[in-house]
C-alpha positions as CSV (number, residue, x, y, z in Angstrom):
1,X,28.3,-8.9,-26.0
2,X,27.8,-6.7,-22.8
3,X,24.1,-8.2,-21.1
4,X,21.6,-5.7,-21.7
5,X,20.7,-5.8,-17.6
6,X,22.7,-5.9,-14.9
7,X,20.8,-6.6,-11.4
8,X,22.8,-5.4,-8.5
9,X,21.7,-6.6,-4.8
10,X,23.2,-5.7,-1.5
11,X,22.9,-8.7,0.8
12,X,23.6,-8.4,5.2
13,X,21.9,-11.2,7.1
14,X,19.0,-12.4,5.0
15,X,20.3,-16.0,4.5
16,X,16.2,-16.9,5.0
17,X,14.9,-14.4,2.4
18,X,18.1,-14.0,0.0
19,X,17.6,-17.7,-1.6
20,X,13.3,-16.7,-2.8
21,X,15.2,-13.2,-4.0
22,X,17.4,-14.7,-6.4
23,X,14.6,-17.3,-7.7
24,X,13.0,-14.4,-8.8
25,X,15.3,-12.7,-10.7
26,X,16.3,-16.0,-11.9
27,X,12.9,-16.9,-13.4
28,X,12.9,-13.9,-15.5
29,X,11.2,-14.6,-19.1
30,X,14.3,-12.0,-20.2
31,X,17.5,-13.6,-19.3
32,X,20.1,-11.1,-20.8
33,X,21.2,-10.2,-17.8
34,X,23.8,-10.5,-15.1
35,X,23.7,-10.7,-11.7
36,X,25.9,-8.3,-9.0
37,X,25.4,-9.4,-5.6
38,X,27.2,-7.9,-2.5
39,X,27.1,-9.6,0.7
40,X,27.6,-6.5,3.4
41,X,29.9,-8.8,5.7
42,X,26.9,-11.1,6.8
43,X,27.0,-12.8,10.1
44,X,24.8,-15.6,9.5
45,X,24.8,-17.9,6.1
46,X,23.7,-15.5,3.9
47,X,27.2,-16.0,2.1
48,X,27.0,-19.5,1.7
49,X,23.3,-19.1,0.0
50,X,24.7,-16.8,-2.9
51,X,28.0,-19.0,-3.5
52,X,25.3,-21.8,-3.7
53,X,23.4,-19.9,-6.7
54,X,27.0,-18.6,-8.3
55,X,28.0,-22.1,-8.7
56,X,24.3,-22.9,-10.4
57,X,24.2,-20.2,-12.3
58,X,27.4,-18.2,-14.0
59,X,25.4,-14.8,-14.8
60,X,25.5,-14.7,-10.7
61,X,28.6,-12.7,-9.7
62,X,29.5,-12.5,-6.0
63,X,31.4,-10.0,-4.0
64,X,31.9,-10.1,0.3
65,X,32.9,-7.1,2.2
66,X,33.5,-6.7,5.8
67,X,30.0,-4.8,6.7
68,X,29.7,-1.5,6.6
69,X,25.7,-0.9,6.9
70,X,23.2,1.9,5.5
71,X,25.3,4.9,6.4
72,X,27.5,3.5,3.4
73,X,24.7,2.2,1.2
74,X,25.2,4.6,-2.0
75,X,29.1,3.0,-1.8
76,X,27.8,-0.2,-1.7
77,X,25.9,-0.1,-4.7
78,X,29.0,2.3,-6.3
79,X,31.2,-0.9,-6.4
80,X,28.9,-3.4,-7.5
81,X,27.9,-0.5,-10.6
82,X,31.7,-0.8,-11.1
83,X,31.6,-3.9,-12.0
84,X,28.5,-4.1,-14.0
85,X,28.2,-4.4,-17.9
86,X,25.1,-3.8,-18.9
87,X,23.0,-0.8,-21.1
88,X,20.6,-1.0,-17.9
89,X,20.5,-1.2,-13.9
90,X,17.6,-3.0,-11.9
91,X,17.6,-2.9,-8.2
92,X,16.5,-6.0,-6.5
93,X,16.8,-5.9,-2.5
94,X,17.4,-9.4,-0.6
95,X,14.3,-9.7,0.9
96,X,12.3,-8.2,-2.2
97,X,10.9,-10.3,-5.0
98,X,10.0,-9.5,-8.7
99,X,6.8,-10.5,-11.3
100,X,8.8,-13.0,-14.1
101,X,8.1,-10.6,-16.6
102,X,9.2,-7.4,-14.9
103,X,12.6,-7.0,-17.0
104,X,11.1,-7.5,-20.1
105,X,8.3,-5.0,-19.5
106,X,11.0,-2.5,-18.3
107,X,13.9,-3.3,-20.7
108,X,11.0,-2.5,-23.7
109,X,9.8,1.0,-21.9
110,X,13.6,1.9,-21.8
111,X,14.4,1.3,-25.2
112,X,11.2,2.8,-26.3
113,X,11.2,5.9,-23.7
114,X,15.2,7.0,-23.9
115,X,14.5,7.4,-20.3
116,X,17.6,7.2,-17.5
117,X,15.0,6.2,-14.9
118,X,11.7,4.0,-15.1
119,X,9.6,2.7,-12.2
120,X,5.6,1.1,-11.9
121,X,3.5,-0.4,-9.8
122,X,4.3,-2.3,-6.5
123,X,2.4,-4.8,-4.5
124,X,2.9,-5.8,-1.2
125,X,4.5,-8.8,0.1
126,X,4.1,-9.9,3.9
127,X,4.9,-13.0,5.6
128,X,4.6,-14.7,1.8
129,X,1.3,-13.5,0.8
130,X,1.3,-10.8,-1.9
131,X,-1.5,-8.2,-0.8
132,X,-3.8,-7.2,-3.6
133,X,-2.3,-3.6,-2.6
134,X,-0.7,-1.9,-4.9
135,X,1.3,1.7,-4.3
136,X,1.2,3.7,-5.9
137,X,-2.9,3.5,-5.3
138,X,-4.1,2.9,-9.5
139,X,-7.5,4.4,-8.8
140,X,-6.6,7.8,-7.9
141,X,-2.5,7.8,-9.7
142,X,-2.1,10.7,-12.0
143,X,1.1,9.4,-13.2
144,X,0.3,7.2,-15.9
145,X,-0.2,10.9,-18.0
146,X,2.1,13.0,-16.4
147,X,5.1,14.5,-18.2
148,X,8.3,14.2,-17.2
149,X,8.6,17.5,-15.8
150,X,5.4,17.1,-13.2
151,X,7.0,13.4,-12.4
152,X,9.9,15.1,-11.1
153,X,7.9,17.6,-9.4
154,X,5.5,15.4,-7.5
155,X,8.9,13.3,-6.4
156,X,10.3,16.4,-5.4
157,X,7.2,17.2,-3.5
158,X,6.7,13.6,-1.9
159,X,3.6,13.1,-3.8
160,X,4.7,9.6,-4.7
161,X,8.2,7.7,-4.4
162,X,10.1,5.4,-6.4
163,X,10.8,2.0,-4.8
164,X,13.9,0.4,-5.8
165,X,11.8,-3.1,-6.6
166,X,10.5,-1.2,-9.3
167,X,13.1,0.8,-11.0
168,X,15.3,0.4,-14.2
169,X,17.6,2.8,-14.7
170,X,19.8,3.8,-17.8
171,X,23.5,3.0,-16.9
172,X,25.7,5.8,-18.6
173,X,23.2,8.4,-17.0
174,X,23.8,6.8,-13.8
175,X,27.3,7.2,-14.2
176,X,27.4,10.7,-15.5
177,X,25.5,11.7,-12.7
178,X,28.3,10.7,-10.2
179,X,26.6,6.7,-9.4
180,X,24.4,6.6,-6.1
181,X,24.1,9.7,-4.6
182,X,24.0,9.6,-0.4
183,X,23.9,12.4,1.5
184,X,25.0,12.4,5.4
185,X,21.2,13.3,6.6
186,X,19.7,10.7,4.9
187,X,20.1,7.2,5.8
188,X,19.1,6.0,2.2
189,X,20.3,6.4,-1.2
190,X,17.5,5.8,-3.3
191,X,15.4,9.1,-3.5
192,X,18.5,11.2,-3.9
193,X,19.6,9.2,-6.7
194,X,16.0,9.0,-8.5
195,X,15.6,12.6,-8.0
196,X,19.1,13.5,-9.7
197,X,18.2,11.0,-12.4
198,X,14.7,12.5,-13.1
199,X,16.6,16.0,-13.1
200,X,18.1,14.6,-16.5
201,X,17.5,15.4,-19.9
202,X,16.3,11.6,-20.0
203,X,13.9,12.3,-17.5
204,X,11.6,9.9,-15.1
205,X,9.2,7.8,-17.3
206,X,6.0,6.1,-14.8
207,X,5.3,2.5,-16.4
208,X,1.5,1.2,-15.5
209,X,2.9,-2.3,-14.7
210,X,3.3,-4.1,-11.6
211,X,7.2,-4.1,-11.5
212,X,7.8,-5.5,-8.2
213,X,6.5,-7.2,-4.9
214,X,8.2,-5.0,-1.6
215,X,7.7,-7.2,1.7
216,X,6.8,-5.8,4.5
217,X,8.7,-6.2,7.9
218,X,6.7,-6.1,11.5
219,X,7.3,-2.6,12.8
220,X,9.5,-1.6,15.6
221,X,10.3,1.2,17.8
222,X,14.1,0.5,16.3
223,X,12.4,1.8,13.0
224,X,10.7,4.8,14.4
225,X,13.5,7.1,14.5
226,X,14.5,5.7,11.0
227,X,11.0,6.3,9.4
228,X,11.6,10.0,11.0
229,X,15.3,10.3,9.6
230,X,13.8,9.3,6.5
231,X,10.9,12.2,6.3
232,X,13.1,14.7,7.6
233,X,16.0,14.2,5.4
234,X,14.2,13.4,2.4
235,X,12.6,16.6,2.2
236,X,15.5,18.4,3.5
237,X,17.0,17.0,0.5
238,X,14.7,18.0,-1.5
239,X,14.6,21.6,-1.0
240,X,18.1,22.0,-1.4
241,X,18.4,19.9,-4.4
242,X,15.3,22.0,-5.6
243,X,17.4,25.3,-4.5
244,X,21.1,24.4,-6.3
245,X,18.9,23.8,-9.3
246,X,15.8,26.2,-9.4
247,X,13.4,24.3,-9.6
248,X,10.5,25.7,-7.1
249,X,10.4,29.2,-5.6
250,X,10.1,27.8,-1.7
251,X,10.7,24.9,-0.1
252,X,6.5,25.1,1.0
253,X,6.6,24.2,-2.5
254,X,7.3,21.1,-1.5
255,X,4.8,20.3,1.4
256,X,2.5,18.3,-0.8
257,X,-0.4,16.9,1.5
258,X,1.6,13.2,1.7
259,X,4.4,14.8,2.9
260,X,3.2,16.9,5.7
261,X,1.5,13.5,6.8
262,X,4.5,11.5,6.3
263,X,6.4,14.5,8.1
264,X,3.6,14.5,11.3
265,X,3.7,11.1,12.1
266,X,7.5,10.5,11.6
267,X,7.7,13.4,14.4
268,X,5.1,12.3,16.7
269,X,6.9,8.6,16.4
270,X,10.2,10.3,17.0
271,X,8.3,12.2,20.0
272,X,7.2,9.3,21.4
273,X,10.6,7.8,21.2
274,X,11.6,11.1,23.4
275,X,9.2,11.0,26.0
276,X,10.1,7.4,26.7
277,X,13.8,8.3,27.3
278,X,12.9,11.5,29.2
279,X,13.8,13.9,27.0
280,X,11.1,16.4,27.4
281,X,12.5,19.5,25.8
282,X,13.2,16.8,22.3
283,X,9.6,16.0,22.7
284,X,8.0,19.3,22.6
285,X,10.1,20.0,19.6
286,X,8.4,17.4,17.5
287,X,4.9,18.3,19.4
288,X,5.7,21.7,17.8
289,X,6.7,20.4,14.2
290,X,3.3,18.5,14.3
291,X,1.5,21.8,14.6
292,X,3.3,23.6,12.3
293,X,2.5,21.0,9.8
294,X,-1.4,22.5,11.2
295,X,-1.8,18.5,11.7
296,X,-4.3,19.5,14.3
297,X,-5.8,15.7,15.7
298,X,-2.0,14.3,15.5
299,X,-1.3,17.5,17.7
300,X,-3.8,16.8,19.9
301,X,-3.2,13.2,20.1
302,X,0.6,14.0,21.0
303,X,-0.1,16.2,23.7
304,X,-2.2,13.5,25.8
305,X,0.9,11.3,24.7
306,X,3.1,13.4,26.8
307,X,0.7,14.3,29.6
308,X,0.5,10.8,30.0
309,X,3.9,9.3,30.2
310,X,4.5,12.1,32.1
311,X,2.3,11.9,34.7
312,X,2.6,8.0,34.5
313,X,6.5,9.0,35.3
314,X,5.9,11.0,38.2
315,X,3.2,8.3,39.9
316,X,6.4,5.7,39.3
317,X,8.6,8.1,40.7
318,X,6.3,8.9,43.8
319,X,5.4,5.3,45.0
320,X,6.5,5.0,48.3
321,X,9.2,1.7,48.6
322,X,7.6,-1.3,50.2
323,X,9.8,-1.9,53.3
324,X,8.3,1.8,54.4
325,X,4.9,0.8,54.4
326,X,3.9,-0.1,58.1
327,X,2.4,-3.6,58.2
328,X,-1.1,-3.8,60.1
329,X,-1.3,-4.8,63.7
């Protein structure tokens, strides 16, 4: 018989962080399941780390690619669903972990729900030590009694996202949706997909539970214009998914207050990003988004940003060279 899960990974240099991935799957307290892993054409030993658990383990099935990186991620995933078997799909990154009893939880909610896409709780995971964090924040989440219908409005309007660590999704929907959805705009494939599969008949389904433990990487300018990518085209794609469809009457709509802050301070990193190359005119631009998003202090705040590395600029570029300045007597 078909496994009732199959787990697909994508894998590209993570041969410190793969290895505690896989444990976790593997000490599941539900074991119908396979394993899909895709190594993305690793440079380091991330390859010989999987083989290692394939040869422990035979629900592990690997597959290595030459590396084609996040522009292609929705294809990634495409051919490991091709070669998966079972009723449901769980996402498990390589540097992300899971709670042992996280496909059991899920795999009952599904079967219970007739959902094609679940998701819960997440807690944070940095430098090994789980954070007593969770997001979404339990205190003030309205999902746990939200209908499916205002689910996929608050994804829509970015008052909450799904993070793969947590999701399950239902395997034929996936597939009669087209697979992973990617748009060029959008260097990720996860919120397209969730929102087309909470578009469904089968709807979004929020489970209480903490599904999944997301570790956190240190931050660096080389994610800045990511993270900006990232709130630009995820709302881009949201208002014209929510256009083909109907859904909302206006893409303001869909400027909950998250977003717009999400939104304001991927522009004013993405500004700051400008200013440091020189790019002036790109830098008032995302000043200007800012106050259109009427995020008045970030405004503010990127204004003196720019007046200062400016003016720091101009005091560089006005220092007189050393071998003109006349020595005393």
């Amino acid at each position: 018989m078909p496994p009732t899960v199959s787990i697909l990974m994508s894998c590209y240099n993570r041969a410190d962080l793969v290895g505690q991935s896989i444990e976790s799957a593997l000490a599941q307290d539900y074991a119908d399941f396979e394993f899909i892993i895709v190594d993305d054409g690793s440079s380091d030993s991330s390859w010989q780390v999987i083989q290692q658990y394939m040869a422990q383990d035979n629900r592990i099935k690997g597959f290595r690619y030459p590396h084609r990186g996040t522009a292609y991620f929705a294809d990634i995933y495409n051919n490991a669903l091709s070669k998966a078997q079972g009723t449901f799909v769980a996402i498990l990154d390589s540097d992300d972990t899971w709670p042992a009893d996280k496909l059991r939880k899920q795999v009952h909610a599904h079967e219970a729900l007739g959902c094609a896409l679940s998701f819960g709780y997440l807690r944070y995971l940095r430098d090994d030590t789980l954070s007593s964090k969770t997001y979404p924040e339990p205190a003030s989440s309205k999902l746990v009694t939200s209908t499916r219908e205002t689910l996929l409005f608050g994804l829509l309007r970015g008052d909450y996202f799904v993070s793969p660590v947590t999701s399950m999704m239902t395997r034929q929907v996936l597939l009669d949706v087209g697979g992973f959805q990617q748009v060029d705009y959008l260097p990720a494939w996860d919120y397209p997909t969730y929102v087309t599969l909470a578009n469904t008949p089968q709807g979004i389904a929020f489970i209480p539970e903490v599904l999944g433990y997301w570790r956190q990487h240190s931050a660096s300018q080389l994610t800045w214009q990511t993270a900006a990518d990232l709130a630009e085209g995820s709302y881009r794609f949201a208002c014209e998914f929510s256009r083909q469809h109907n859904l909302v009457p206006d893409s303001n709509t869909l400027l909950s207050g998250k977003r717009c802050n999400w939104l304001a301070g991927a522009n004013y990193r993405a500004a700051v990003l400008a200013c440091d190359a020189g790019n002036y005119q790109q830098t008032w631009q995302h000043c200007q988004r800012i106050f259109a998003l009427r995020r008045w202090k970030l405004f503010i705040k990127s204004l003196a940003m720019m007046a200062y590395k400016t003016l720091r600029r101009l005091k560089q570029s006005w220092q007189i060279p050393r071998e003109f300045v006349s020595k005393p007597e």
